[in-house]
ROPADO-423176 format. One record per residue (C-alpha): residue number from 0; residue in one letter; x, y, z. Coordinates in pm, 1 decimal, m for minus. Layout:
REM residues N
{NUM; A; {X; Y; Z}};
...
***
This chain:
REM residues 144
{0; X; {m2687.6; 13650.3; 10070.9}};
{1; X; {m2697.7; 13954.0; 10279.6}};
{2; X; {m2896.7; 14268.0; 10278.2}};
{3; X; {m2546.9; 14481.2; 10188.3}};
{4; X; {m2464.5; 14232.2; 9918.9}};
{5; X; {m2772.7; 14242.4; 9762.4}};
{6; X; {m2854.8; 14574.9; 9787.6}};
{7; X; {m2491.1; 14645.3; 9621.9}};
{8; X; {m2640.3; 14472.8; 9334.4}};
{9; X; {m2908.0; 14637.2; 9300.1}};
{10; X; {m2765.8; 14970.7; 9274.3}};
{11; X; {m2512.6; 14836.4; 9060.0}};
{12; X; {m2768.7; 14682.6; 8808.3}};
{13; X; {m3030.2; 15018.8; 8871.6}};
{14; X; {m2739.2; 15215.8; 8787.3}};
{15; X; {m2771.3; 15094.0; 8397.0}};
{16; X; {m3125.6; 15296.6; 8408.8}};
{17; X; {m2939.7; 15632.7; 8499.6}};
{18; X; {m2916.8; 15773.2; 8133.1}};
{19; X; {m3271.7; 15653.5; 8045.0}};
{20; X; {m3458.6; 15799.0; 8332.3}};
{21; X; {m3265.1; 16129.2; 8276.6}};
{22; X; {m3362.4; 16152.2; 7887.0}};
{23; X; {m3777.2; 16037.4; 7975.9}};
{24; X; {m3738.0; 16310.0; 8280.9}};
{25; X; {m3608.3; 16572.9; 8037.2}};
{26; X; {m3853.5; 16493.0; 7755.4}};
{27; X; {m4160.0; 16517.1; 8026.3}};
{28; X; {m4027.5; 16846.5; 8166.6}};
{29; X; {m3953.6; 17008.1; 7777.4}};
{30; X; {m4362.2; 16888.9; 7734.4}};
{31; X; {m4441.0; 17039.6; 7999.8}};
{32; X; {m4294.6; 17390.9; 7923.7}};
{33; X; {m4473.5; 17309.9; 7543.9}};
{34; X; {m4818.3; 17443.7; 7590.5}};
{35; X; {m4730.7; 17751.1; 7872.4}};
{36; X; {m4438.5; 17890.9; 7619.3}};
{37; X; {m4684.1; 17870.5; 7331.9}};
{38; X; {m4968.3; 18020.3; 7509.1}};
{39; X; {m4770.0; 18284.8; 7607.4}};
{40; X; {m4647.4; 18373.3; 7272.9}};
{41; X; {m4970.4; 18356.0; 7132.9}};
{42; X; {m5106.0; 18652.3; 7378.0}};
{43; X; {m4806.8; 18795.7; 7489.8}};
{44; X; {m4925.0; 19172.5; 7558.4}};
{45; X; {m5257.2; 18958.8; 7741.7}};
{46; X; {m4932.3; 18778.7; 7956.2}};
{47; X; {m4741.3; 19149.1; 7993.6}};
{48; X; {m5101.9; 19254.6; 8139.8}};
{49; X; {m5121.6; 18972.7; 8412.9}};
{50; X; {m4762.8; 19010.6; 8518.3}};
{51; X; {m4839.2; 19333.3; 8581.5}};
{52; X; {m5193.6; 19268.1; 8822.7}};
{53; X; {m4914.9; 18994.9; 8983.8}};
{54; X; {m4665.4; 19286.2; 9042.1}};
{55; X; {m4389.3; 19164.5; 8872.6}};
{56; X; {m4144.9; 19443.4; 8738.1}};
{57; X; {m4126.8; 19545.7; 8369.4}};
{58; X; {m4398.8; 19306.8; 8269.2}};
{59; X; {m4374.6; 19353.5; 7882.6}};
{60; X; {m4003.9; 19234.9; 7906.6}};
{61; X; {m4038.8; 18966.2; 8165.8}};
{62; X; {m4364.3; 18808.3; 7969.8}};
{63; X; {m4080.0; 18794.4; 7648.6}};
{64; X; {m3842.6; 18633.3; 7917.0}};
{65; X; {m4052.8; 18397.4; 8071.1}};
{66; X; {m4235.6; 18289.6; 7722.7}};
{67; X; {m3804.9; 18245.5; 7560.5}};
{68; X; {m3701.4; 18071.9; 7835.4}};
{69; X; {m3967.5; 17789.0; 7814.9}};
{70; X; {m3906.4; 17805.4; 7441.8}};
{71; X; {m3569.5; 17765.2; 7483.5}};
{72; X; {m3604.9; 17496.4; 7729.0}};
{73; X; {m3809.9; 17277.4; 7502.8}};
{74; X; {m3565.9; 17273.1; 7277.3}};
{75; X; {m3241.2; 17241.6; 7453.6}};
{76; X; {m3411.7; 16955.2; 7736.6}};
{77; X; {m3536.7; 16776.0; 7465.3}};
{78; X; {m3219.3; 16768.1; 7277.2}};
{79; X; {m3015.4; 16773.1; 7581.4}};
{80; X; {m2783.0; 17004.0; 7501.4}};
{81; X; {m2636.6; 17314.7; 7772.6}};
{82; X; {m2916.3; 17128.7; 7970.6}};
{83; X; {m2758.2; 17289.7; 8297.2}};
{84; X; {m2706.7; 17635.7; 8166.2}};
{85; X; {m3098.7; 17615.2; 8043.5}};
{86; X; {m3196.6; 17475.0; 8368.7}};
{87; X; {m3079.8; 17811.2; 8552.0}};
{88; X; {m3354.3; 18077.2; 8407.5}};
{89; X; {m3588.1; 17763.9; 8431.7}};
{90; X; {m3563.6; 17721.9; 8785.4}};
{91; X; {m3594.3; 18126.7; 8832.4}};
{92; X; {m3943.5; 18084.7; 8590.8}};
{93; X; {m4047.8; 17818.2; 8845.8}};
{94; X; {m3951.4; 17997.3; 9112.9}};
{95; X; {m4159.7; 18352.2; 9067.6}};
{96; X; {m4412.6; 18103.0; 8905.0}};
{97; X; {m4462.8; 17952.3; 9270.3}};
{98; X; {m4412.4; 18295.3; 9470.6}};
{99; X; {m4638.2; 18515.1; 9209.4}};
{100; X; {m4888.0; 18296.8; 9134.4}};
{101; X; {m4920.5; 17920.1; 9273.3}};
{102; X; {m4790.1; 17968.8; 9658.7}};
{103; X; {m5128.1; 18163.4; 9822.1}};
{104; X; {m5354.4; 17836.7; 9685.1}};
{105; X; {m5144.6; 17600.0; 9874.3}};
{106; X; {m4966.4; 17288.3; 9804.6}};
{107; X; {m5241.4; 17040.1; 9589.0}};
{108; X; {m5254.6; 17057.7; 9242.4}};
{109; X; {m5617.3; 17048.5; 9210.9}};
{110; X; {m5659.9; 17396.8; 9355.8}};
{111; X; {m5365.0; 17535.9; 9173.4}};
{112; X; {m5109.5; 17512.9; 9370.2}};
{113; X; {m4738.7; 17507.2; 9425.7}};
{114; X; {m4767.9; 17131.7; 9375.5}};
{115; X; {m4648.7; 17077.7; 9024.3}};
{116; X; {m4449.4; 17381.6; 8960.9}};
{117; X; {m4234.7; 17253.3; 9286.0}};
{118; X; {m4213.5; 16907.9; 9083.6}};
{119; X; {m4058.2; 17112.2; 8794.7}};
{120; X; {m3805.5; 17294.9; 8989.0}};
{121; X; {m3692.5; 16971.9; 9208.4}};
{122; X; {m3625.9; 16789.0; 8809.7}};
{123; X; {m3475.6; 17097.6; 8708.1}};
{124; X; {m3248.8; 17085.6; 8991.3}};
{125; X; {m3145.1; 16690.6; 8876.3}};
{126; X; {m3066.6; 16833.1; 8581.6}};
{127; X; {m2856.5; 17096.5; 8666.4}};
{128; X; {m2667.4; 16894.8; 8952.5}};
{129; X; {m2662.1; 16533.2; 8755.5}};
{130; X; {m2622.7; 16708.9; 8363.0}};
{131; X; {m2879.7; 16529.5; 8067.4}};
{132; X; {m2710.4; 16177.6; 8103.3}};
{133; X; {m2485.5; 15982.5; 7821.8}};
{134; X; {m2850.5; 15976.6; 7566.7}};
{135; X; {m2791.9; 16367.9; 7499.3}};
{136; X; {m2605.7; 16616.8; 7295.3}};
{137; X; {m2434.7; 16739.8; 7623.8}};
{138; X; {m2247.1; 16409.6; 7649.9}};
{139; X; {m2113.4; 16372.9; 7259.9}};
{140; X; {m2009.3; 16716.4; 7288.5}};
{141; X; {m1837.7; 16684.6; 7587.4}};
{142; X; {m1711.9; 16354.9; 7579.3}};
{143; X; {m1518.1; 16499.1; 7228.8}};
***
């Protein structure tokens, strides 16, 4: 058997784990959004302060952005439903995230850097070129 003919299988058989790896990618990016929207909320005039120290404009409004937005993105990844539309303003929160905050300690994780938000954008990016897969609202709403 040949390296084309086998490889043609496997991407044939792999392609069966498209929906599930979509729906566990989704779940573990609405998690991680959990604890960051809900701290926010719970201090969200200590949040307005700090966005303004980082320089970003209108701070009060943007720290009500930033902490829907990750609300609204637990919700709709988890269900997967309008998971590209919510994966727009999430990409933009992971985005000034990076820039304002993550990007002058470098890449690693360990020193708080760009490391993990970047993972977040590059999944949010799946999701908004590949949709939430056939195990999400997106699909039985479409698909009707």
């Amino acid at each position: 058997m040949s390296v084309k003919t086998c490889y043609t299988k496997l991407m044939a058989t792999s392609s069966y784990l498209q929906s599930i790896s979509l729906l566990l990618a989704r779940l573990a990016v609405a998690y991680g959004f959990l604890d960051p929207a809900l701290t926010k909320w719970k201090n969200i005039e200590g949040v307005a302060s700090w966005f303004d120290t980082l320089g970003i404009p209108l701070p009060t409004l943007n720290a009500y952005l930033a902490a829907s937005t990750e609300t609204l993105g637990v919700l709709l990844l988890s269900l997967g439903f309008l998971t590209r539309l919510i994966s727009l303003p999430l990409i933009v929160v992971m985005g000034v995230a990076i820039l304002t905050v993550h990007l002058p300690h470098g890449f690693a994780a360990g020193e708080n850097g760009f490391e993990i938000p970047l993972y977040y954008l590059l999944f949010l990016l799946l999701f908004l070129s590949h949709g939430a897969g056939k195990i999400s609202l997106d699909y039985l709403w479409i698909r009707k």
